[in-house]
VOGU-3710 file (C-alpha; in Angstrom, 3 decimals, decimal comma):
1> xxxxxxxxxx> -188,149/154,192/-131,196  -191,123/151,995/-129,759  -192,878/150,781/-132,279  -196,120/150,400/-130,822  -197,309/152,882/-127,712  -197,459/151,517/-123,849  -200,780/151,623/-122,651  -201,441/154,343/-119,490  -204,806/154,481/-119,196  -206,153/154,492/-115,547
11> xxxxxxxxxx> -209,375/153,879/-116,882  -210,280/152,771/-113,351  -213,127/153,681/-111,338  -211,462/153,657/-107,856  -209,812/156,775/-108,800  -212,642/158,196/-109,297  -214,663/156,661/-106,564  -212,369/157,180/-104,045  -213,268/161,383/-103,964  -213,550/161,468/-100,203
21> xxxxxxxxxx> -210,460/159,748/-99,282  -208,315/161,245/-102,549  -205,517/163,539/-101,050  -204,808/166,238/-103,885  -201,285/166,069/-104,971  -198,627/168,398/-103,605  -198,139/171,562/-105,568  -196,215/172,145/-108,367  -195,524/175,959/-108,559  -191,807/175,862/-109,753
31> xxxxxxxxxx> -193,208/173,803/-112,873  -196,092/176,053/-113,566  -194,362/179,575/-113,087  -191,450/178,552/-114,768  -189,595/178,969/-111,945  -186,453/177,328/-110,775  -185,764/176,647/-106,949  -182,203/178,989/-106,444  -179,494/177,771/-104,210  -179,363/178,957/-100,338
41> xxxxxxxxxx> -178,606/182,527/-99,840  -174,960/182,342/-99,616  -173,852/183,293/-96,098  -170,988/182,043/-93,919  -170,918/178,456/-96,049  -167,455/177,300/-97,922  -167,561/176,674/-101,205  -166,445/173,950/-103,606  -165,403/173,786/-107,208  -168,066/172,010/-109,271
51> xxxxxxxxxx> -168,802/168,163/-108,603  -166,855/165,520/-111,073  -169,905/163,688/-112,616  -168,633/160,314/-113,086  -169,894/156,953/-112,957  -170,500/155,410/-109,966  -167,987/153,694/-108,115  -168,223/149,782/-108,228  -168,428/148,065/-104,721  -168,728/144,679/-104,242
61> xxxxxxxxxx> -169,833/141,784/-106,323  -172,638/141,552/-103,850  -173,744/144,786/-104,333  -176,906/145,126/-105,914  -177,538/147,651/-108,972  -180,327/149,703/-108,466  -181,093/151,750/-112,152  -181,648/150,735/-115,333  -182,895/152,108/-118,758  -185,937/151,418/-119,945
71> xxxxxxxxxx> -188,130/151,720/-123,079  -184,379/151,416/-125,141  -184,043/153,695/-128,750  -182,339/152,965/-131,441  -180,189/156,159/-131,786  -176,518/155,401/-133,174  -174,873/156,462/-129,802  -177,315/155,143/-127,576  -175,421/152,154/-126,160  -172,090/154,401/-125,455
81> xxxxxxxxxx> -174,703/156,979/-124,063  -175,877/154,400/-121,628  -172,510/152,930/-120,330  -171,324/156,390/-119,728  -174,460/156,740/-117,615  -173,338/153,621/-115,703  -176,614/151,388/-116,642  -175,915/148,016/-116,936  -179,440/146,505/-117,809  -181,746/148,009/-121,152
91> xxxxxxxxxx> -184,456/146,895/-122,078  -185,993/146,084/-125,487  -189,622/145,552/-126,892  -190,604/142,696/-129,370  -193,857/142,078/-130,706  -194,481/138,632/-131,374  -196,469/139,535/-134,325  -193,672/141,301/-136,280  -190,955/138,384/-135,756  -193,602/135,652/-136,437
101> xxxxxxxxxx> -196,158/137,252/-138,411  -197,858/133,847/-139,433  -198,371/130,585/-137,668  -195,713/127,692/-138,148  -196,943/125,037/-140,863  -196,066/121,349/-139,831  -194,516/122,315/-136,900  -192,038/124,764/-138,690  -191,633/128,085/-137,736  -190,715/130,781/-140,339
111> xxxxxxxxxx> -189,556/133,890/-137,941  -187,904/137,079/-139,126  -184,513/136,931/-137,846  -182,393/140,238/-136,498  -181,601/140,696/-140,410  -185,046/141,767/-140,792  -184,467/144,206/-138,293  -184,222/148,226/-139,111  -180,583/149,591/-139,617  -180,407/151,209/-136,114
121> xxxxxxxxxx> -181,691/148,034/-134,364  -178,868/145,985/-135,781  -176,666/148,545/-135,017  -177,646/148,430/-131,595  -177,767/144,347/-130,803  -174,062/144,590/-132,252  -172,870/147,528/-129,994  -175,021/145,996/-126,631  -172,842/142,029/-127,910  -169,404/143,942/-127,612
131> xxxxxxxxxx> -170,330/145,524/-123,959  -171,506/143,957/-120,659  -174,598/145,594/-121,210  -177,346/143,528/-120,348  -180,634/142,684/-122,147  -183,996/142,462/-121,124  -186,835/141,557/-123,936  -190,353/142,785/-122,907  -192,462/140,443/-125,258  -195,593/141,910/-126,430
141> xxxxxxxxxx> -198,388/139,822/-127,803  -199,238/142,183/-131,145  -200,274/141,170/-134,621  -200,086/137,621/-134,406  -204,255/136,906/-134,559  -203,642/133,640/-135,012  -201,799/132,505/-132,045  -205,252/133,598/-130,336  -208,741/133,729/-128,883  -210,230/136,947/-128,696
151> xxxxxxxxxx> -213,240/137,973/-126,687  -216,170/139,687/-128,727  -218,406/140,002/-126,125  -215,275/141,675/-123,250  -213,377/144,363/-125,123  -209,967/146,149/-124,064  -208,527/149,353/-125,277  -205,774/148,656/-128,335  -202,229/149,677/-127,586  -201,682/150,212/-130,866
161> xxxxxxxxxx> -204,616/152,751/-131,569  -206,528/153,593/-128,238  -209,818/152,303/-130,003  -211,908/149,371/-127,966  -211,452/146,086/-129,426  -211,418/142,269/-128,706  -209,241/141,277/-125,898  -207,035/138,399/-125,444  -208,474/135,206/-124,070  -206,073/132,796/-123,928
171> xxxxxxxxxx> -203,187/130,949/-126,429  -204,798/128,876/-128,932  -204,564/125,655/-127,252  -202,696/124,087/-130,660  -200,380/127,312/-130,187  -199,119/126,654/-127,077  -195,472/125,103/-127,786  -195,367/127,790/-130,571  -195,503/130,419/-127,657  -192,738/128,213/-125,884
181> xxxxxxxxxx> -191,017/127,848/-129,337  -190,764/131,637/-129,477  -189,461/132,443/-126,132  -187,061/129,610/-127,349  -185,989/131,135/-130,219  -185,402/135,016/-128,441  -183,305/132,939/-126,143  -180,580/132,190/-128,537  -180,946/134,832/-131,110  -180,362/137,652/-129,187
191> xxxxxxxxxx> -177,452/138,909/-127,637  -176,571/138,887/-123,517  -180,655/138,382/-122,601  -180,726/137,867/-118,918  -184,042/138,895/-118,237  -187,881/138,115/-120,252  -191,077/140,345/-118,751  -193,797/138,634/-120,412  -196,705/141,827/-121,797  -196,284/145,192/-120,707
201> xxxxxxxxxx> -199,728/146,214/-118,507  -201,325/142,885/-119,232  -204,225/143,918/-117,547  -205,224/146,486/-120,049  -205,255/143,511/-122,869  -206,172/140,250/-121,027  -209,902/139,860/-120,530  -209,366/137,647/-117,535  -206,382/136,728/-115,736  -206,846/132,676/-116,612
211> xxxxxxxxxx> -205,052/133,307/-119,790  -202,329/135,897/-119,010  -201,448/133,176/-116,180  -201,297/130,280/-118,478  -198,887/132,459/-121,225  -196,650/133,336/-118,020  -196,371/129,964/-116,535  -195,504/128,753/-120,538  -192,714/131,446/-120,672  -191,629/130,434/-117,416
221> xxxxxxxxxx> -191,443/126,859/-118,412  -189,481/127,601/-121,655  -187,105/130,162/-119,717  -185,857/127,420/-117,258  -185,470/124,502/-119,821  -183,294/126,942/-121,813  -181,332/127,733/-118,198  -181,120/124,158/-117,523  -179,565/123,166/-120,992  -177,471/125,957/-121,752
231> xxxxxxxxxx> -176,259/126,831/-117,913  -177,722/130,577/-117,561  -179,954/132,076/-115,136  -182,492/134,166/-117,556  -185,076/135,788/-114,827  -188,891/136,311/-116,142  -190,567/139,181/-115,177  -194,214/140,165/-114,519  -195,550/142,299/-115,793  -195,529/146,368/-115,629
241> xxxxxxxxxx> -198,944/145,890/-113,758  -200,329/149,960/-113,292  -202,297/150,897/-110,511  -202,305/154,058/-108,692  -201,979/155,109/-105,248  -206,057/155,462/-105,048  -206,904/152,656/-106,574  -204,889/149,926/-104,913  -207,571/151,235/-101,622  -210,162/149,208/-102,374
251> xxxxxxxxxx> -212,176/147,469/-100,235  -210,842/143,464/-99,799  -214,724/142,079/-99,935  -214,721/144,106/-103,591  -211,201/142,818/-104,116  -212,519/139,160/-103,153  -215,570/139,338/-105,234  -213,615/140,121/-108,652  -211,666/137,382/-107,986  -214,601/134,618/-107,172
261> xxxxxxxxxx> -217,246/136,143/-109,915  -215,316/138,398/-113,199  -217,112/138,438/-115,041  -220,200/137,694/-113,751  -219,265/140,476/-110,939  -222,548/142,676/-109,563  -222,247/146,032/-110,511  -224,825/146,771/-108,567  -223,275/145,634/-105,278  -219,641/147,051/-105,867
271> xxxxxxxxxx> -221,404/150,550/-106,202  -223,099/150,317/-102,605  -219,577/148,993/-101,214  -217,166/151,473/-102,868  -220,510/154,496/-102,781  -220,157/154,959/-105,999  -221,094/158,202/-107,907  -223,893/157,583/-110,304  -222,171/159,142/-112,746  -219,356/156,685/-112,966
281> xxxxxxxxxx> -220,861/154,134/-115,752  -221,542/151,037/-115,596  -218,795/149,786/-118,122  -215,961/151,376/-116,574  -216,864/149,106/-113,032  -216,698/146,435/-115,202  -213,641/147,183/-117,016  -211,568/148,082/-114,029  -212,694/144,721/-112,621  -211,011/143,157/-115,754
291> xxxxxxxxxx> -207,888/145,050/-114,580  -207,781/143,579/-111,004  -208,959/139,956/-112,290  -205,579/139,956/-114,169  -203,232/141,493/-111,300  -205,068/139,315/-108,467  -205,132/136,114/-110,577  -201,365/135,956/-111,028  -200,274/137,643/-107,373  -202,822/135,462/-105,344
301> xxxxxxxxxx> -200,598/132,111/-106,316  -198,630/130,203/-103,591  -196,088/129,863/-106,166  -196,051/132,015/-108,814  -194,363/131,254/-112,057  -192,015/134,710/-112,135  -188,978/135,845/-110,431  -189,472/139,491/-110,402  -192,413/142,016/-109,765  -192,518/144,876/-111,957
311> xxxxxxxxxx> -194,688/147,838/-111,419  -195,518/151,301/-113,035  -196,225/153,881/-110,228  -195,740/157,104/-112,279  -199,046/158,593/-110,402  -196,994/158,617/-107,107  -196,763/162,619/-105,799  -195,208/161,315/-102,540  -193,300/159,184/-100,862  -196,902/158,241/-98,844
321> xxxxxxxxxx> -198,546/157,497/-102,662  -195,508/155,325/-103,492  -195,444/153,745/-100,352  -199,269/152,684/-100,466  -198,595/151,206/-104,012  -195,492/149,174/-103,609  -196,727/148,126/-99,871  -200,178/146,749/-101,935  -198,408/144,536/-103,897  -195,916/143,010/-101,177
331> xxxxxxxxxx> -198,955/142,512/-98,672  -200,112/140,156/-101,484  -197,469/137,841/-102,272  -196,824/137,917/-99,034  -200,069/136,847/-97,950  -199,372/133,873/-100,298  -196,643/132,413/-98,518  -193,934/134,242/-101,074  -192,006/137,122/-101,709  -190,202/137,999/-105,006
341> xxxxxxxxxx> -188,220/141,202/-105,368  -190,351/144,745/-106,675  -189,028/146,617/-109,952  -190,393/149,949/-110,719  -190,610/149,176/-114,315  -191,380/152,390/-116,822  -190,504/154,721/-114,012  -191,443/158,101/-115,611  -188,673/160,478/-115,306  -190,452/163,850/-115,201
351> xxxxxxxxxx> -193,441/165,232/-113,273  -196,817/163,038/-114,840  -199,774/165,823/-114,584  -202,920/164,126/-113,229  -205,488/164,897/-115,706  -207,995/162,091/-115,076  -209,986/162,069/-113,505  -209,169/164,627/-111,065  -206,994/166,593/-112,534  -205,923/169,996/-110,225
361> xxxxxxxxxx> -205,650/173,725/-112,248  -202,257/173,236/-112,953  -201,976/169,889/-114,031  -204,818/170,890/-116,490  -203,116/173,847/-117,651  -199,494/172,181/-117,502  -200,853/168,830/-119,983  -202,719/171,335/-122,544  -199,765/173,167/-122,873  -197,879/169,966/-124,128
371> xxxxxxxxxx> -200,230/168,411/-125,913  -200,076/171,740/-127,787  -196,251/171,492/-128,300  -195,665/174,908/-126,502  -191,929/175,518/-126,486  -191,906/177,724/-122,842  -193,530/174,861/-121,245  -191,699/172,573/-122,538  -188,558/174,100/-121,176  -189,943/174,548/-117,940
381> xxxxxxxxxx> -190,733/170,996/-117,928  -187,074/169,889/-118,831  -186,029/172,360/-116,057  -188,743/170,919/-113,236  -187,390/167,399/-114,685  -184,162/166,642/-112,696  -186,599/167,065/-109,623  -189,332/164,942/-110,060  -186,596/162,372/-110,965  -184,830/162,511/-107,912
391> xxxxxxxxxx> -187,615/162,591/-105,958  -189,307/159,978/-107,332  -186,124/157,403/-106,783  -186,167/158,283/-103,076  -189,575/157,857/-102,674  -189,651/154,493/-104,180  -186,407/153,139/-103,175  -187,678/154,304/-99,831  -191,068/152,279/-100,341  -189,226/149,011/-101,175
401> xxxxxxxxxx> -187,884/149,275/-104,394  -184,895/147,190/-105,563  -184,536/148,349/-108,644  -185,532/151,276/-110,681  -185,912/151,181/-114,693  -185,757/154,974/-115,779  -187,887/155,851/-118,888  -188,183/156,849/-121,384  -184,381/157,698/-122,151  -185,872/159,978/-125,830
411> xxxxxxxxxx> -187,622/162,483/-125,956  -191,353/161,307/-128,209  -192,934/164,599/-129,438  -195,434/162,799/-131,296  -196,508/160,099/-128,741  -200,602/159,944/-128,033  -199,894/161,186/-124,408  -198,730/164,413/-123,994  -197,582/163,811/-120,540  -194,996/161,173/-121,686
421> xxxxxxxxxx> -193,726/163,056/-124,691  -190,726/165,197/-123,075  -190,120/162,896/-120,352  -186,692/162,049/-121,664  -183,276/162,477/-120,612  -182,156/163,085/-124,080  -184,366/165,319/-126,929  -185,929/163,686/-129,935  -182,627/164,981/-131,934  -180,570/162,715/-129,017
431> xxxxxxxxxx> -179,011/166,030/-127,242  -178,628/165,438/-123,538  -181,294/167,289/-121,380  -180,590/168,825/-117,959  -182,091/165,235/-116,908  -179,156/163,301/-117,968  -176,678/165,012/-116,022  -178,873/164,861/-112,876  -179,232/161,315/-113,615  -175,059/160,544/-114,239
441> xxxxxxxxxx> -175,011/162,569/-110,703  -177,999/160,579/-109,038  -176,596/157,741/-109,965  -173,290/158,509/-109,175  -174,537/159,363/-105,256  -176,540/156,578/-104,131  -176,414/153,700/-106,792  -175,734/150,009/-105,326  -176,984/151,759/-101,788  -177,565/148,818/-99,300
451> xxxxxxxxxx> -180,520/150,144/-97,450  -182,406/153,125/-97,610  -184,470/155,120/-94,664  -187,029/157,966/-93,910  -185,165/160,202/-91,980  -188,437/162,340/-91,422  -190,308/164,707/-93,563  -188,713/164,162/-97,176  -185,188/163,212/-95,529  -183,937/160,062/-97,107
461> xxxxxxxxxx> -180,672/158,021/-95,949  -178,316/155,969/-98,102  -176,406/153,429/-96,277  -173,200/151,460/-98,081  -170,860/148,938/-98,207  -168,012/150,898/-99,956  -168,541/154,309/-99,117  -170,253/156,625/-96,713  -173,682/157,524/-96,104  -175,218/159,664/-98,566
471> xxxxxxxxxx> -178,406/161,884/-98,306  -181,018/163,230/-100,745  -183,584/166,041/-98,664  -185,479/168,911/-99,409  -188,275/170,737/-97,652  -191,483/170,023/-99,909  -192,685/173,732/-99,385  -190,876/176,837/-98,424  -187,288/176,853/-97,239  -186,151/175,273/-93,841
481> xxxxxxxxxx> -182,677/175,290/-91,416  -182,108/171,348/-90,544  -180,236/170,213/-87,035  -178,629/166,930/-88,055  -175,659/167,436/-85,654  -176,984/164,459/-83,659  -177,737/162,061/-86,906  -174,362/163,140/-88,029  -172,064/164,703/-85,196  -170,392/167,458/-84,979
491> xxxxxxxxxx> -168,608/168,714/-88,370  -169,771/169,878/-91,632  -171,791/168,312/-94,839  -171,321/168,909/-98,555  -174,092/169,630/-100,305  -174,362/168,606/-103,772  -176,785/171,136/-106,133  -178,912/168,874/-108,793  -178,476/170,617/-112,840  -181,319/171,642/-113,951
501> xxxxxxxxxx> -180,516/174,331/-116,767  -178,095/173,933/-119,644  -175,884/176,952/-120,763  -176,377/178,055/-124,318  -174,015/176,270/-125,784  -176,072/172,952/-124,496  -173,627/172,416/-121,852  -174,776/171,676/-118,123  -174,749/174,070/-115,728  -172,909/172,531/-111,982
511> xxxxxxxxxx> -173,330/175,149/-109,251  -170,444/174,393/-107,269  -171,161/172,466/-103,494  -171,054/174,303/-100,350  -170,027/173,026/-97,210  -171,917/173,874/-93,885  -172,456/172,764/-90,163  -174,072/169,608/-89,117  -176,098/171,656/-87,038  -177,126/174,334/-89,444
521> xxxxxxxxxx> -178,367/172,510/-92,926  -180,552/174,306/-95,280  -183,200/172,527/-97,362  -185,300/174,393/-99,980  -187,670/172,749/-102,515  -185,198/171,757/-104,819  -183,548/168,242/-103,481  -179,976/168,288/-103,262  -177,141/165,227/-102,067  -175,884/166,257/-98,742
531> xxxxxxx> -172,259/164,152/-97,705  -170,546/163,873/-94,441  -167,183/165,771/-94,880  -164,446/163,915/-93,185  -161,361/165,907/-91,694  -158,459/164,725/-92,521  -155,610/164,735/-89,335
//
């Protein structure tokens, strides 16, 4: 399990400043009733035995693999777990802190090897060094003091405890090649690492973007010396930046101004520009400008030293929310002169009630009833799960995507955010969760896709190199009767049912597909995988 929590906190006074133009999110009745979206009525549709969840076929070496786990546990079967699921990139935290706890003396560095490691994190760099599993380390800057300057005066919120404290400044100028050093040293200790993402939310730990830059541009430099001397292509990624869809609406002259003046920025002004409720203090202006200094500072580069763009966009309720985020974030590095690809990094795989700042009824009710442990919303919440996840891979493979890093894969009763703590797709005692088996079958239908369109409405194609198109569509209210005979011709489509319940002897439960006309498709709420059938002559 993590060992130290990821930092959420919107903390950011666009969301709240932004009343006028906020859209509330879309509604969430199946979650809150406990009620699950049934199947069409059954009427002059065939009907197929269950799907065969398997992983999904391989195409081409071209092909590019669009899921991967995130936020990795330690559990004994976890590796198997995740090759059966088809992933072929986790990722793993490291604190700097823990593996060099204190600073090198005469230029000798005294780290705690993988022997120092727990039991199950041994277990798991041995299992992940006899698969093709890929590695990603997401670096952390934690409990090393000395490797830095900290910033009295601007404080951050700890990941570790949620308290305010000194931020990060910069790398001790003297600590600089013992930064390099480290990224060094990950480099060869640990098994199949292709890929290093450099802090996790920087911006909610970084005082100013100056030094977050100048650690990322180190990394960078260390990462292609060890390519260029040992022949491998290690990527760095930056950084899990997390913004939400209201936010990233700012104004550019405010978005200008942070970057010229943080911190020296006027309050005063940004609250006429943005009309600012009084009641939003003073501090939290300031605080999200720390936020955007970061992001801005390493996005607004003509060459930026990363390879990949990772984002957290768990706020997203549509694909219009996703699409405003992700679009954000390419009209800047494009705007540079540069494009690198997008990652949705952390992507939360469950429904992520909006409690802050303006949180509806139901998201209210639905995150008390978590934090509170209780057991039937719980399993309405695994039942809604398979949904949301779905969903939210259309929406932001839809938005520009390339690659989508589905957290967390355990179920964390006792993490400091309710709204994270059954987001799994196994439980805290590793038993799979109705999740899982949506997310062997999502992957299953559309991984290594080659483009993806909006249809209309929440209509999403899948186009391939190996295999035929594939849909994922549902109507987002109510129940609808689709024409796609001139999309698809005249024929029939099979459509695939998500699983979303478990028997009770914990195994999943696959309604079987139905086939129906081209001309005649029904959609509920629920999304389902609707196929082309081809006739055979």
């Amino acid at each position: 399990m993590k060992q130290v929590p990821r930092v959420k906190d919107l903390s950011t006074f666009a969301a709240v400043l932004l009343v006028t133009a906020f859209s509330p999110g879309i509604r969430h009745e199946a979650l809150a009733m406990g009620a699950r979206t049934p199947a069409p009525a059954q009427g002059s549709e065939n009907h197929d035995a269950p799907p065969v969840i398997s992983p999904a076929e391989r195409p081409g070496p071209e092909a590019i693999k669009r899921f991967a786990a995130d936020q990795v546990h330690f559990q004994p079967q976890i590796v198997p777990r995740m090759v059966d699921l088809g992933f072929e990139l986790a990722e793993m935290h490291l604190l700097w802190g823990v593996i060099e706890p204190n600073a090198p003396v005469n230029g000798v560095h005294s780290y705690r090897g993988v022997d120092r490691l727990n039991p199950q994190q041994r277990q798991f760099l041995r299992d992940i060094s006899a698969t093709d599993l890929q590695l990603s380390l997401v670096i952390e800057a934690v409990g090393n003091d000395w490797a830095f300057e900290f910033s009295d005066r601007i404080t951050v919120r700890s990941p570790v405890s949620g308290k305010e404290v000194p931020g990060f400044v910069r790398l001790k100028p003297e600590h600089r090649q013992s930064w390099q050093n480290f990224i060094t040293h990950l480099l060869t200790s640990f098994p199949n690492v292709h890929y290093i993402q450099v802090d996790n939310e920087p911006e909610n730990v970084w005082v100013s973007g100056e030094g977050y830059v100048e650690a990322l541009r180190l990394a960078y430099e260390a990462v292609q010396e060890h390519n260029r001397r040992h022949g491998k292509n290690v990527q760095v990624m930056a950084a899990g930046f997390a913004l939400g869809p209201d936010v990233v609406t700012l104004p550019e002259p405010v978005l200008q101004h942070i970057v010229r003046n943080h911190p020296q920025i006027d309050i005063d002004w940004i609250r006429r520009q943005v009309n600012l409720p009084e009641n939003v203090p003073s501090r939290q202006v300031f605080h999200t400008s720390q936020k955007f200094h970061v992001i801005l500072s390493v996005l607004l580069q003509n060459n930026p030293p990363f390879d990949i763009l990772t984002i957290h966009n768990d706020w997203a309720r549509s694909f219009e929310e996703a699409e405003r985020v992700i679009s954000w974030y390419k009209r800047l590095m494009q705007r540079q002169g540069y494009q690198r690809p997008l990652w949705i990094d952390d992507m939360h795989a469950a429904y992520y009630p909006k409690v802050r700042p303006r949180g509806t009824p139901e998201d209210i009710r639905i995150y008390e009833a978590l934090s509170r442990g209780n057991q039937a919303a719980i399993r309405r919440y695994n039942e809604a799960q398979p949904e949301w996840l779905v969903k939210k891979s259309a929406w932001n493979f839809a938005a520009g995507a390339e690659r989508v890093k589905i957290a967390p894969l355990v179920d964390m009763p006792f993490y400091f955010m309710p709204e994270w703590r059954y987001a799994g797709l196994f439980t805290e005692d590793f038993e799979p969760k109705p999740s899982y088996y949506t997310a062997k079958l999502l992957f299953q239908m559309i991984d290594y896709f080659k483009t993806v369109t909006k249809v209309r409405g929440d209509i999403y194609r899948f186009t391939f190199d190996h295999k035929d198109d594939v849909f994922i569509a549902w109507r987002e209210q109510g129940r609808e009767t689709i024409d796609a005979s001139q999309q698809l011709g005249e024929g029939k489509v099979r459509i695939t049912y998500l699983i979303n319940q478990l028997d009770r002897r914990g195994e999943p439960v696959i309604r079987p597909s139905i086939q129906v006309p081209t001309s005649r498709i029904p959609l509920t709420e629920e999304p389902v995988f609707i196929e082309r059938v081809r006739t055979s002559r």
